[in-house]
Each structure stands twice: as structure tokens, then as C-alpha cells.
C-alpha positions in Angstrom: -21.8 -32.2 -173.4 -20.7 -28.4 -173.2 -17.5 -28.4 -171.6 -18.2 -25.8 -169.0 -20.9 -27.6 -167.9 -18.8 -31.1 -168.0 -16.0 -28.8 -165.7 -18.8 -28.1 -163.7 -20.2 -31.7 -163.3 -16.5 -33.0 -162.7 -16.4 -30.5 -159.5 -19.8 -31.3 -158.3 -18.6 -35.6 -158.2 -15.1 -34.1 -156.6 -17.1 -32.7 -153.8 -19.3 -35.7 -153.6 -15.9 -38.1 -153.2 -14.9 -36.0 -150.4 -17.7 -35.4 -148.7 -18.2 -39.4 -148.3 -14.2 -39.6 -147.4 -12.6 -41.0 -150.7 -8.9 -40.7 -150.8 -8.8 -37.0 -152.6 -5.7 -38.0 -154.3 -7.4 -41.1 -156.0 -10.7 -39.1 -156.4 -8.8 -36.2 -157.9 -6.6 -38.5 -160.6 -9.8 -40.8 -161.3 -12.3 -37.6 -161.8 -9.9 -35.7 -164.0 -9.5 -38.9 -166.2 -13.0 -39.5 -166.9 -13.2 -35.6 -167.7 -10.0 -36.3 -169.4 -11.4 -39.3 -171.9 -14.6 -37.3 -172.7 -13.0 -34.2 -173.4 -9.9 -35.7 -175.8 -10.1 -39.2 -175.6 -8.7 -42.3 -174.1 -5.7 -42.0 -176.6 -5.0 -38.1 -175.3 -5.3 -39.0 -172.1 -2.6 -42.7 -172.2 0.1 -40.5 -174.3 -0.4 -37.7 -171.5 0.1 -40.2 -168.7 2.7 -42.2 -170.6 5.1 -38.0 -169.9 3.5 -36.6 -167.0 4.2 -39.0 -164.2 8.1 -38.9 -165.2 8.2 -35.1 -166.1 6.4 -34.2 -162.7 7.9 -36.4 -160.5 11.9 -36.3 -161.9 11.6 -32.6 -161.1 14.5 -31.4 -159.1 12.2 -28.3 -157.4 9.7 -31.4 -156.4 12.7 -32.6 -154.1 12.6 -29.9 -151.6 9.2 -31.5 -150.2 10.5 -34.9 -148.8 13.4 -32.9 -147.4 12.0 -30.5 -145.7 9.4 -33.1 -144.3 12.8 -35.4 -143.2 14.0 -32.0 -141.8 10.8 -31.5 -139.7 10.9 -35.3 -138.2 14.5 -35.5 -137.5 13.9 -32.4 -135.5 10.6 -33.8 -133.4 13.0 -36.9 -132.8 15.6 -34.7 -131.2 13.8 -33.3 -129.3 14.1 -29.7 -130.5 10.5 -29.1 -129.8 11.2 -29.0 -125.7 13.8 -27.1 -126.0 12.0 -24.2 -128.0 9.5 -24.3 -125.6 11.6 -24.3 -122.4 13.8 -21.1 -124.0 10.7 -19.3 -124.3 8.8 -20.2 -120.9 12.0 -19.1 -119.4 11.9 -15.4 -121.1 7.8 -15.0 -121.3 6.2 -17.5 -119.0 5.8 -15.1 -116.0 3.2 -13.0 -117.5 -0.4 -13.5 -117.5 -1.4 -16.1 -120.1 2.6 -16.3 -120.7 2.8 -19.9 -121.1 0.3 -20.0 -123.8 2.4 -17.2 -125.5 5.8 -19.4 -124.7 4.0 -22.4 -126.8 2.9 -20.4 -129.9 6.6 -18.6 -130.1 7.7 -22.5 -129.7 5.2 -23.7 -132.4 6.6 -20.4 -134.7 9.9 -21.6 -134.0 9.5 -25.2 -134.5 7.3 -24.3 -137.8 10.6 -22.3 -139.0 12.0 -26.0 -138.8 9.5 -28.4 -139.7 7.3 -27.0 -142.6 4.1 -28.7 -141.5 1.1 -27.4 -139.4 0.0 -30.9 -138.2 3.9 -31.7 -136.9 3.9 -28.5 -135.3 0.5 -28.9 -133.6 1.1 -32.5 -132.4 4.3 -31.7 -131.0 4.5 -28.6 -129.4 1.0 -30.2 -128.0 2.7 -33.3 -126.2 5.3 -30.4 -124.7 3.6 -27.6 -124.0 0.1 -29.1 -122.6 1.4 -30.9 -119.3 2.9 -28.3 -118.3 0.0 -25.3 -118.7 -2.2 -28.1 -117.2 0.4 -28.2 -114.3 -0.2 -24.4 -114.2 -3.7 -25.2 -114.3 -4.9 -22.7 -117.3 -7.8 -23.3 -118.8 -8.3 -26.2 -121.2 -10.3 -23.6 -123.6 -7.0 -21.4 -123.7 -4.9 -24.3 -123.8 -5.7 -26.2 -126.4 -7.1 -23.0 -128.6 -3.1 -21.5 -128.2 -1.7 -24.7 -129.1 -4.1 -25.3 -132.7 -3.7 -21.9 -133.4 0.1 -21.9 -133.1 0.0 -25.0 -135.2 -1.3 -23.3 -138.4 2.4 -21.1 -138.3 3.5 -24.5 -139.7 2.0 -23.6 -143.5 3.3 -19.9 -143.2 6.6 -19.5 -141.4 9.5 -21.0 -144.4 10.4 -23.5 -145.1 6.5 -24.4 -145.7 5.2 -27.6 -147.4 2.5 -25.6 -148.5 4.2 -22.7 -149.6 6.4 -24.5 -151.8 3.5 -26.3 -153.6 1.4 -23.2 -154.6 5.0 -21.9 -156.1 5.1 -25.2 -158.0 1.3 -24.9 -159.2 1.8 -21.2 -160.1 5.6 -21.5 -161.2 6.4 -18.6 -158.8 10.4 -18.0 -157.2 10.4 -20.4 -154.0 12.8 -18.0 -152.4 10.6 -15.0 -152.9 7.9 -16.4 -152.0 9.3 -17.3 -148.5 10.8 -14.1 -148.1 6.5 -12.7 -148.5 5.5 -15.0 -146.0 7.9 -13.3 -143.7 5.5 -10.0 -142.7 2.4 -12.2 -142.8 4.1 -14.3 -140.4 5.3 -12.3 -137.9 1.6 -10.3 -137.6 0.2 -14.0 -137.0 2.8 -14.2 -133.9 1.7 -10.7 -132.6 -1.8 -11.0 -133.3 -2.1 -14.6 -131.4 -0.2 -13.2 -128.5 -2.4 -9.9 -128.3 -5.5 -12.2 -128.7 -4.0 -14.5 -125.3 -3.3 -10.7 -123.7 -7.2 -9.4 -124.1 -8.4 -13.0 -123.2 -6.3 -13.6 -120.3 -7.5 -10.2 -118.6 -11.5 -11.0 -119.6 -11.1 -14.3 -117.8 -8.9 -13.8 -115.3 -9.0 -17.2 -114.3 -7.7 -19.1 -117.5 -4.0 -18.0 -116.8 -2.4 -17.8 -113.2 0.4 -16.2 -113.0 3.6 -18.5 -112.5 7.1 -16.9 -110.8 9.7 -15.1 -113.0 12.4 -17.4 -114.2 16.3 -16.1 -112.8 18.5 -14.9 -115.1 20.8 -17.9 -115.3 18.0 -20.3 -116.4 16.9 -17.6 -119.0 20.6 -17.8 -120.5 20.6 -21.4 -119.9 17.7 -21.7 -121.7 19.3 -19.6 -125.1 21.9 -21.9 -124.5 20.2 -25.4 -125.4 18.4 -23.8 -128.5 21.9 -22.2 -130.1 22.0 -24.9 -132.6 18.2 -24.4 -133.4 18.9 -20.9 -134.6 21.8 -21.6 -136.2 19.9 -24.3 -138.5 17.6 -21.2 -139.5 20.4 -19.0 -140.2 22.2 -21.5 -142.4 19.2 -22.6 -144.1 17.3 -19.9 -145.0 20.0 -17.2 -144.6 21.3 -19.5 -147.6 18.7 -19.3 -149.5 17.8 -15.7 -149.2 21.7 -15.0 -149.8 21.5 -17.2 -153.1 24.6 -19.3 -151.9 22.6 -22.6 -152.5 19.0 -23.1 -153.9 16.3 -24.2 -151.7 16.7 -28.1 -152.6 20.4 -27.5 -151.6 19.7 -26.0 -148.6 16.7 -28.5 -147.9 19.4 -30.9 -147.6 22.0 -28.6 -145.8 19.0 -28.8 -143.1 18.8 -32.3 -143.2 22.1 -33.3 -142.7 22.6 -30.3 -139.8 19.4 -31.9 -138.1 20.6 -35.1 -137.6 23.9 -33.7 -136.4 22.7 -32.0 -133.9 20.8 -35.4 -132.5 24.0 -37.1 -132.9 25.9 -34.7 -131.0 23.1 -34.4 -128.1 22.8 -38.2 -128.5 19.1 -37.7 -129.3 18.6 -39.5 -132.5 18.6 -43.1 -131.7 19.1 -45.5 -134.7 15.3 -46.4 -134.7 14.4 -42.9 -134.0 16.4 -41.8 -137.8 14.7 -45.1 -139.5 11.6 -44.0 -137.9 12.1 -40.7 -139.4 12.8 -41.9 -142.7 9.4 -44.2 -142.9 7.8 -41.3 -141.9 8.8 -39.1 -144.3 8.0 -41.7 -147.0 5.2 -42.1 -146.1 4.0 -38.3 -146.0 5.8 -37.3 -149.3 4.2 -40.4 -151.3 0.7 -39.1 -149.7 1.4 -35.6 -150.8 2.9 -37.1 -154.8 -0.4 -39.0 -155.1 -2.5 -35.8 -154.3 0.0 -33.6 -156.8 -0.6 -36.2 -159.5 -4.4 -36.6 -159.2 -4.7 -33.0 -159.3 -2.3 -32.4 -161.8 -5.0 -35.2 -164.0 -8.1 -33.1 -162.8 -7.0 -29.3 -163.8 -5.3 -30.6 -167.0 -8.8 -31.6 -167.8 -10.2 -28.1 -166.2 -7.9 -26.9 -168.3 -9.5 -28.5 -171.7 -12.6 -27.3 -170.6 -11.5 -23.9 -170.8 -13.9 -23.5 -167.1 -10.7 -21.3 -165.7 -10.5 -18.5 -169.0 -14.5 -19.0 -168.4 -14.6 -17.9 -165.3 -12.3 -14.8 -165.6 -14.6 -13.7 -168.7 -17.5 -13.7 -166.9 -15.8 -11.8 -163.6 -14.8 -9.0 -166.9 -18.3 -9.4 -168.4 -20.1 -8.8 -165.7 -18.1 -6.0 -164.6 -17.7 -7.2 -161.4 -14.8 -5.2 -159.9 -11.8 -7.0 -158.3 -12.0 -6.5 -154.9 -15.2 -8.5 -155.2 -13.9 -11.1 -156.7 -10.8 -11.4 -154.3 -13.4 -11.2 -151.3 -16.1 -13.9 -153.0 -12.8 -16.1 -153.4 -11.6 -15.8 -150.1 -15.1 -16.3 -148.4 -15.2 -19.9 -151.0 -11.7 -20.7 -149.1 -13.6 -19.7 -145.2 -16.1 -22.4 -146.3 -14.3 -24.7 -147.9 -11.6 -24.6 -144.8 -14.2 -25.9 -142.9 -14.4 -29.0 -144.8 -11.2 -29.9 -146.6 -7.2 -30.0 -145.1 -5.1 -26.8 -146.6 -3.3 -29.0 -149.2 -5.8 -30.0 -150.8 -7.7 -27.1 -151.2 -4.4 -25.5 -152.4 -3.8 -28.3 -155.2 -7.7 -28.3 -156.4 -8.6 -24.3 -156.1 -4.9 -23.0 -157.8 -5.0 -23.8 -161.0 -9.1 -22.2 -161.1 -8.7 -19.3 -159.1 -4.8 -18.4 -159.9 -5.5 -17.1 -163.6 -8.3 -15.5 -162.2 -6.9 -13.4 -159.9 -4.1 -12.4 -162.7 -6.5 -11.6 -164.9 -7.3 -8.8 -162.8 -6.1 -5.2 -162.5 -5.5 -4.6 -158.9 -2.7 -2.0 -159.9 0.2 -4.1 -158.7 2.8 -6.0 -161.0 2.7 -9.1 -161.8 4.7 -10.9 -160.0 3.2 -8.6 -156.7 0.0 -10.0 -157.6 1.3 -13.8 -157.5 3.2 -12.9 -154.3 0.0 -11.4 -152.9 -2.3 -13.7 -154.1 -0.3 -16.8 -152.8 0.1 -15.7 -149.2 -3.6 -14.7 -148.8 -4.7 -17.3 -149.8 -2.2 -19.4 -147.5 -3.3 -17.2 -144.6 -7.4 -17.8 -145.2 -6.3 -21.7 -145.3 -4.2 -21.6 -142.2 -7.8 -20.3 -140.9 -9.4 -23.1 -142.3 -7.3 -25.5 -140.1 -8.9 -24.5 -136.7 -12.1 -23.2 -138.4 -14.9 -25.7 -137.2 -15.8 -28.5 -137.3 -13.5 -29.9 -139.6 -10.5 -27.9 -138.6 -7.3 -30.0 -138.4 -5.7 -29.1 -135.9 -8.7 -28.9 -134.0 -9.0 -33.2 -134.1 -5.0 -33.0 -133.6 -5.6 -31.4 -130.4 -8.1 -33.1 -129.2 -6.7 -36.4 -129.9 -3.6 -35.7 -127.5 -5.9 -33.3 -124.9 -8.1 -36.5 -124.5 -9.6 -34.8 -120.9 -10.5 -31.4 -122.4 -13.9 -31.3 -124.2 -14.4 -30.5 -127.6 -16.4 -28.0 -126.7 -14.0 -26.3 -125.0 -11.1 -26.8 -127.9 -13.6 -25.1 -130.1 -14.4 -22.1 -127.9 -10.4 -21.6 -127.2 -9.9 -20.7 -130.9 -12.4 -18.2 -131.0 -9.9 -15.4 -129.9 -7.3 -16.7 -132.6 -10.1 -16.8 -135.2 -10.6 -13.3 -134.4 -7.0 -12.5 -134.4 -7.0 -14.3 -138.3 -9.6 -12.3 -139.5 -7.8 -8.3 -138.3 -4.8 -10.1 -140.2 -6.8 -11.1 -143.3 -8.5 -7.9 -143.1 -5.2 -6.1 -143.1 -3.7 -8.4 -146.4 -6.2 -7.3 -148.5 -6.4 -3.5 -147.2 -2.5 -3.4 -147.5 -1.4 -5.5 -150.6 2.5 -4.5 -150.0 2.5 -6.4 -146.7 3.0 -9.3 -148.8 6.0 -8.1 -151.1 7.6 -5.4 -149.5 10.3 -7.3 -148.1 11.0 -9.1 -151.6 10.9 -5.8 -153.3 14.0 -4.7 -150.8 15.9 -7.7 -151.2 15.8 -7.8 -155.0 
């Protein structure tokens, strides 16, 4: 068989294994073989498995995931997450549709901790949701604030996510959280502009609720001191180059569970708990970095990615296209698939693509700027329906507000995603400015 067309076969069963629900790490590593075996053959692909598994996994880059997850569940266990959102009640809750902005500032400040869109979502969610139905505000603006907010998770450093595409693309870790930066803060600004306009459309989705004093505002900066000191030692570290990001993954770790010590918070269930947990997310994320790493070696030997690229140059197609057909792929696919795997199966195809491309930028600019739009059109995909993430994350903890009414709350932050999107690909220096003044 032609090996483009075998490439294109092994894609087409990929999509049939997720589409009926099959473990995509499993699907992934088992596809890729069977590509593997009829491309170079069984002995190829046993002397490749006999290096990969301890080459990839005995990587010391690799051991900033599990720590940064370990980070992000010592810090739901302390209860960091109430705090966060108290603090920022207390300064923004008074104005219309302010507690909705008070939870996704939380869920921006929590994501600077934890790293993960679904930890962020779930627990800001079991904070911040009694009290805006207390408030009574709308379910619709409710849960849409809290699923959007979530998604800062995957953008806002240290992110899971992040750190995988710089893995699969061998790009600077540090750099590439210092890009997410900009993207991140329009992603604040643009949520809490979309709550403004909303709020004043329906008037009736946000009462207004009385100003906080200013002794509980200071009282509130007071119980999240140690929050922003974790941020300023971890990733003020990093971007300083006093440690590397695995050293200061663990920096994080061990300040974490300080801090519940000290407050008495982290119980010694609540760290073994923690631990489990953590186990049990980084061995899920290994197995889905090791069955892709199977499948795109086998993409690979197919030449489909260099294929692809020449026919983008062949047919003269000019690269803003190409950049705009990819990103509408990931709006579709976001619909269907979670953000990590889309990330670990699209990569390796689209990556030399896109750097195959003049867009006049150098580069490491167009690594930088590739990377974080395509972060930002997944964090889309999470409360994209009906297969959004968050959106089921959400609704499994808002069990009295209708799905319905989950889906129509994120149409304002859909909106909001799409000016920012819009303004990525119109602005390309959004996403490296900041790295071009610190280096």
C-alpha cells in the first residue's frame, strides 16, 4: 500500500476508536504499531520499543508533569481555591455580574497554580456556585463563567498542556510560558467584558450584592499572601533562570504543602489522597504520550507530514489559509476530542507544517505563535458543544441547572474566544513580544 494513503487509513481507524470511546492512548499506541509493522516491520518496530519507552519516560523535562499536577491537588486540598475566590468577591463582587467576574479571576488564579483546566473548573465550581446561587444569578451565567474560567487552566503557566506541546515540538518551556502570558491576560479581560455586556442585556442574571468594607477587602489579601507568593517564587524562578522549571515544579510542591501544614489544611489522607491522584493522572497522560509517540513515529515513516506541506507549496495556497483551514480542523475537532489529545495526535502533522511556511517571523516566533494559537483554539474546544469538557464538568456538580442552560451561558465566552483568536492571528507578536523583551 502507498504510504500516504496507509497514513491516511491509520487516521481514519484513529477517529473510528474514538468516536466509539476506546482508550485514545491504547488506540493511539495500537494504531501506530500496525502502521508501524507494515511500514518497517515487526523487527523495526520491537528494536524501537525495546529504546523508546526508557528514552521517553527517563526524561528529566518529562518530570515537571507529575509535579505540577501534585502541585495543583495539594492546592485544591488546602483549600486555596476559597480563598482566591473570597479575595476577589471582596474587591469585585459589588458590581453587576461581579461575582461571576470574582470566580473567573479565582479560576485565573487558581489555573496559575494548578496547571489543569478540569481541576480548575471542578473546583472553583464547588466554591464559587453556592454562593452566586445564594445571590441568585442566573444558572445560564453561572455555570457559562465558571466553564469558561476553567479553560485558563491550559493557558495561564504552569500548564499541563503547555509543557507537552514544548516537549512534542522541543521548544524552551520557559519561553513558552512567558508567550502564554499576553494571550492570557486578553482571556481574563475578554471574559469579564463578555459578563459586563451580558449582565446589562439581561438585567436579571446578576443582582447586585452590597460593597464589601475595607477591612474585609484587606482581610481578604491577607488569606491569599502565601498564594501569590507561590507564584512569585515559582515562576518568578523560572523566568529569572535561578532554577529550571522541573526545579521549580518541585519548589511549588514542597511550598504547597507547607502552606496546608501551617494552615492545618492538609490532613494526612488529604496529602496520600493527593499523591494517588496525581498517579493516577500522570500515568493517564504517560500512556497517551507513548501511544502517540508509536502513531506519529509511524506518520513519520509515511512521510504524510513532508506530504502535506508540499502539497500546501504546490498548490500555492498562501499561508494565512493554511493557518485558518488548521485552526477551523481544531474548532471541529474541539468539539469532539479533550485538548490533550488533540495536542498529542495534531502536533507532530500540523507543527512542520506551519514551519514550513513563510509568515515573515523567525523561527522560533513562529513555534511561539504557533503553539499558543493553537492552545487558545483548544481551550475553545473545551466549552465548545456538545462535547466540551468542562461543559460535562459543570454540569455534573450544577446537577439543578439544565444543560440547556450550561450551553447557552457559554455563548458570550465563545464569542469573547473568537475577538481573541481573531486578534492572535491578526497580531502575530501578541504571542512573543514579551519573550523577545526578556531575552
Amino acid at each position: 500500500m502507498d504510504p500516504t494513503l496507509l497514513a491516511v487509513v491509520l487516521v481514519a481507524c484513529l477517529l473510528g476508536a474514538i468516536v466509539l470511546r476506546a482508550p485514545i492512548g491504547l488506540a493511539m499506541g495500537a494504531i501506530g504499531a500496525v502502521g508501524y509493522v507494515l511500514l518497517s516491520g515487526p523487527a523495526s518496530l520491537l528494536a524501537y520499543l525495546s529504546t523508546a519507552w526508557p528514552d521517553k519516560f527517563m526524561s528529566y523535562d518529562l518530570a515537571i508533569i507529575p509535579l505540577f499536577i501534585l502541585m495543583g491537588h495539594l492546592a485544591t486540598q488546602t483549600g486555596i481555591s476559597s480563598a482566591l475566590f473570597a479575595a476577589s468577591n471582596a474587591w469585585i463582587g459589588h458590581w453587576r455580574g461581579g461575582l461571576a467576574m470574582a470566580a473567573v479571576a479565582g479560576c485565573a488564579m487558581f489555573g496559575s497554580i494548578s496547571g489543569s483546566s478540569i481541576a480548575t473548573a471542578s473546583t472553583m465550581a464547588k466554591v464559587a456556585l453556592p454562593e452566586m446561587q445564594k445571590h441568585r444569578y442566573s444558572g445560564a451565567l453561572s455555570s457559562g463563567a465558571l466553564a469558561a474560567g476553567g479553560t485558563l487552566g491550559i493557558l495561564i503557566p504552569p500548564s499541563i498542556v503547555l509543557i507537552i506541546y514544548a516537549l512534542l515540538t522541543e521548544q524552551n518551556i520557559v519561553k513558552l510560558f512567558l508567550a502564554a502570558t499576553v494571550p492570557a491576560v486578553l482571556a481574563v479581560l475578554g471574559f469579564i467584558i463578555a459578563i459586563a455586556i451580558y449582565v446589562r442585556i439581561f438585567t436579571d442574571a446578576a443582582p447586585l450584592q452590597q460593597k464589601a468594607s475595607l477591612r474585609i477587602r484587606l482581610k481578604s489579601l491577607g488569606s491569599i499572601w502565601h498564594i501569590v507568593g507561590i507564584f512569585v517564587v515559582v515562576l518568578g524562578g523560572i523566568y529569572g533562570g535561578f532554577f529550571t522549571p522541573a526545579e521549580g515544579a518541585s519548589i511549588g510542591v514542597v511550598l504547597t504543602a507547607a502552606v496546608g501544614v501551617f494552615t492545618r489544611a492538609l490532613s494526612l489522607d488529604a496529602l496520600v489522597e493527593s499523591l494517588v491522584e496525581t498517579a493516577a493522572t500522570s500515568a493517564m497522560i504517560f500512556v497517551i504520550l507513548f501511544g502517540a509517540d508509536i502513531f506519529n513515529v509511524a506518520m513519520a515513516l509515511s512521510r504524510a507530514p513532508t506530504t502535506l506541506a508540499d502539497c500546501f507549496i504546490a498548490a500555492e495556497i498562501g499561508p494565512m489559509t493554511v493557518l485558518l483551514l488548521i485552526v477551523g480542523f481544531y474548532l471541529v475537532m474541539g468539539c469532539v476530542m479533550d485538548s490533550l489529545s488533540m495536542i498529542v495526535l495534531t502536533v507532530p502533522v500540523f507543527f512542520p507544517t506551519m514551519m514550513s511556511l513563510d509568515f515573515g517571523l523567525l523561527p522560533e516566533q513562529q513555534a511561539l505563535w504557533f503553539g499558543i494559537l493553537t492552545l487558545v483554539v483548544v481551550e475553545l474546544g473545551m466549552i465548545t458543544p456538545p462535547v466540551g469538557m468542562n461543559l460535562f464538568i459543570i454540569s455534573a456538580i450544577a446537577k439543578d441547572i439544565p444543560t440547556a442552560a450550561i450551553f447557552r451561558g457559554t455563548v458570550p465566552f465563545i464569542m469573547s474566544e473568537f475577538v481573541r483568536i481573531g486578534l492572535l492571528i491578526a497580531f502575530p507578536a501578541l504571542s512573543f513580544w514579551l519573550v523577545d523583551v526578556w531575552s
